[in-house]
Residue, then its C-alpha position, 0 to 999 in steps of 0.5 A: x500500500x505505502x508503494x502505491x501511496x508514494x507513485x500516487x503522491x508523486x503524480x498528484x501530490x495533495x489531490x485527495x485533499x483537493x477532491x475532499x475541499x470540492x466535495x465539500x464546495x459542491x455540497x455547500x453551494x450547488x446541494x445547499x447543504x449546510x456546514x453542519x451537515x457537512x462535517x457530519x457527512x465528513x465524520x461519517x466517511x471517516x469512521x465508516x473507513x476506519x472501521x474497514x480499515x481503510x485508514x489508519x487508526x491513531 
């Protein structure tokens, strides 16, 4: 995973956190969502990867 994670970072460095900020800019202004439901929306894919081990665990 770590091999894959540095041939990603090294074509697109910082593209997850772009795609995170566009999915949060698409909810707020196109979807009208507010930033409360954002950010539980956030929390939610957050610890929905955690427990599939997806992300690491702190």
């Amino acid at each position: 995973m770590a091999k894959k994670q540095k041939i990603l970072d090294g074509f697109f460095p910082g593209f997850l956190s772009f795609l995170r900020s566009f999915f949060c800019w698409y909810l707020i202004s196109k979807k009208k969502y507010s930033g409360k439901k954002v950010l539980l929306i956030l929390v939610a894919i957050t610890i929905v990867g955690v427990l599939l081990n997806r992300f690491k665990q702190f």
